[in-house]
N, C-alpha and C positions, 0 to 999 in steps of 0.2 A: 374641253371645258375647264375655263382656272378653278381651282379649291381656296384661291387665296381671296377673300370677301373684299367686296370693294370697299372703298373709305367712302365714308358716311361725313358729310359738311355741315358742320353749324358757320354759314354767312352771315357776314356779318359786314351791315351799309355804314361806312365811314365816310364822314364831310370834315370832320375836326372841332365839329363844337361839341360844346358843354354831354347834350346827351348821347352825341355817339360815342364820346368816350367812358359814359357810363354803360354805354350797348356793350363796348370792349371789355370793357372790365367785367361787368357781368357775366360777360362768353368766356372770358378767361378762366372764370371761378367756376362756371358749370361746365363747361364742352365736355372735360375729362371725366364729371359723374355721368356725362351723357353719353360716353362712347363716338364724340364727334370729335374732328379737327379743325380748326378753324380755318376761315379763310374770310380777310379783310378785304372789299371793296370799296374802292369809291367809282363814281360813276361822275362826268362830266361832261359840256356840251360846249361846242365854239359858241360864240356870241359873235354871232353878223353886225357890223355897224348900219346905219343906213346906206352909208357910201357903199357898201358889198353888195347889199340887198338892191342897189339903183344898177349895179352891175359897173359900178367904176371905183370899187376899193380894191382895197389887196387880196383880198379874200382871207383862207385858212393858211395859206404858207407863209401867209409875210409875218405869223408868230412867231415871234424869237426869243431866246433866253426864257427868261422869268414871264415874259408875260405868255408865254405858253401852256396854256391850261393843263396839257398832258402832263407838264416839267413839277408845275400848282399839281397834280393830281398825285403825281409819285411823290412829294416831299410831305402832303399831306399824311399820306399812309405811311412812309417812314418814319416821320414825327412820332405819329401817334401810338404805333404798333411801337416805337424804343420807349417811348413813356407807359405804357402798360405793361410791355414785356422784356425789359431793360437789357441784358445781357443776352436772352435767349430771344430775343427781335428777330434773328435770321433764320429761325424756325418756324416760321408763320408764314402762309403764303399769302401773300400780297395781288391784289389785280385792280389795274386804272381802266376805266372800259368808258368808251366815247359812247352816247345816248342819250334818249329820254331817261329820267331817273326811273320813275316806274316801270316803264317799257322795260326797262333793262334790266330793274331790281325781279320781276316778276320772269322776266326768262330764265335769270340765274336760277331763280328756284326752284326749277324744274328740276336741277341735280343738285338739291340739296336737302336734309332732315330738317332745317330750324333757318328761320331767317331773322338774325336779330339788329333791331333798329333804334335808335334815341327816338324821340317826340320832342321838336325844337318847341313845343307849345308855344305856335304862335298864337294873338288873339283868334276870339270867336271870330269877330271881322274880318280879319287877314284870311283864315281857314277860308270862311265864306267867299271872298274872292278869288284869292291863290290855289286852293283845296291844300289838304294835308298830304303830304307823301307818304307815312305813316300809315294814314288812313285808306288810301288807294292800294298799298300795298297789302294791307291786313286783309282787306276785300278780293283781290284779285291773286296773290300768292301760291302758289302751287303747293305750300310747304305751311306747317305751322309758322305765326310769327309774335314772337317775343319783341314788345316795345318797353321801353326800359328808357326813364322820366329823368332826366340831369339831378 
């Protein structure tokens, strides 16, 4: 049996806008009164064209360069993790994870203390259609969740 306590996560759902880098920032200014370490996600999906979906596109390998979501997903969390954490950026653990947003946000949390999220407040209308992630998440989370307004 270790004696050495395991680390404790405040997660933390990175897209690169306005409010998650208010989540970041947030996390950055409490983790340490909270006894957690952070750890940056973003979560990402291929986009099928209809030619894939007919069964006569390229599928997910013909992503190349830039337009590769995984390539979008790690430059996004680089970005953001150097502008909140500038020098000390390579101290943050970073993870690109292929998935539903929520699906994936809510499994994460299984091993984590804190899941903190922006609220891109979309309209009332838009919520109504699209639903919130925010909100899906605050609901179904295995973990407290901190949403944090741009």
């Amino acid at each position: 049996m270790s004696t050495t306590p395991s680390t404790k996560i405040a997660l933390v759902a990175f897209d690169g806008s306005p409010s998650a880098i208010a989540a970041l920032n947030w996390a950055a200014k409490h983790a340490a009164l909270l006894e957690l370490e952070i750890e940056v996600v973003n979560v990402w999906e291929y986009a099928e064209s209809p030619l894939d979906m007919a069964g006569v596109g390229f599928g997910t390998s013909a992503y190349v360069g830039e337009s590769d979501p995984k390539i979008w997903s790690d430059q996004i969390l680089k970005s953001g993790v150097g502008l909140v954490f500038g020098p000390h950026a390579d101290q943050v653990k970073t993870t690109s994870v292929e998935g539903s947003v929520v699906r994936t946000l809510v499994e994460l949390s299984k091993g984590a203390e804190l899941l903190v999220m922006g609220s891109r407040g979309h309209s009332k209308f838009a919520d109504l259609i699209l639903g919130s992630v925010s909100e899906s998440c605050s609901a179904k989370s295995k973990c407290p969740v901190v949403i944090v307004h741009a």
